[in-house]
N, C-alpha and C positions, 0 to 999 in steps of 0.2 A: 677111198679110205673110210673107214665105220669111222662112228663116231668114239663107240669106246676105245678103237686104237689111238687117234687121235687125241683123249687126252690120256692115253698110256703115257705115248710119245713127250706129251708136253709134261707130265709129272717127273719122266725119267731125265728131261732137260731141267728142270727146274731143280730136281736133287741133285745133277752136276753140277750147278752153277753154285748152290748151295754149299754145296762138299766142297766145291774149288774155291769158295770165298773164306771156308773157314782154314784154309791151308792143307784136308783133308783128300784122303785119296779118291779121285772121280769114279773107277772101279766098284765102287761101295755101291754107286745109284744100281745098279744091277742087282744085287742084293737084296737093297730095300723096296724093291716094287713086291707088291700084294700079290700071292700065289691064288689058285682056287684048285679048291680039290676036285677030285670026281663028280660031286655032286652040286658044282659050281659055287660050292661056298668058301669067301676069301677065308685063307689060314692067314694068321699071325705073321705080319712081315718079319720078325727077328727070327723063326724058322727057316728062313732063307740064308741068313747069315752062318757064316759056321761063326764058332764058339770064340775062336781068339779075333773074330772080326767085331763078335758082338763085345766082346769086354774092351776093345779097343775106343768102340764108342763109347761104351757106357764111360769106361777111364778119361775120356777128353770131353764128354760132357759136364761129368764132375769138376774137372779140373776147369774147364768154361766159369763154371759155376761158384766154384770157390774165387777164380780170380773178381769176378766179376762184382761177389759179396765185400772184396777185400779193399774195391777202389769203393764202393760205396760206402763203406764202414769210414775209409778215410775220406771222403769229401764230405760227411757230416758230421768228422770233428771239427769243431772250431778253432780257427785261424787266431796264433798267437800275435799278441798286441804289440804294433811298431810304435816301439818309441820316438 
């Protein structure tokens, strides 16, 4: 085995484990691995995506993202006083 396949393999395990930890579909890691064109130069991994895979992420990043501003915003309100 090369070694560039080698860490193909290990990026494409790592984006499933990745996808599979955030409840996302595993199918995707195929998608997100780096094309290269003709001239051997990587293209854009979201060109691999089609269009409602890519807003899929994009939508559940944001939404990552908002929740995760929302716990924060609340654990540095301050705790009202026990009588």
């Amino acid at each position: 085995m090369s070694a560039r396949l080698g860490w193909k393999l290990a990026h494409l395990e790592l984006d499933r484990a990745v996808l599979a930890a955030y409840g996302w579909p595993e199918e995707w890691a195929e998608a997100l691995q780096p094309t290269r064109d003709e001239r051997g130069k990587v293209n854009p991994v979201w060109a691999s995506l089609t269009r409602a895979s890519s807003r899929g992420v994009l939508t559940r990043l944001l939404s990552l993202n908002l929740k995760c501003r929302q716990v924060k915003h609340q654990a540095d309100k301050p705790s009202p006083a026990v009588p």
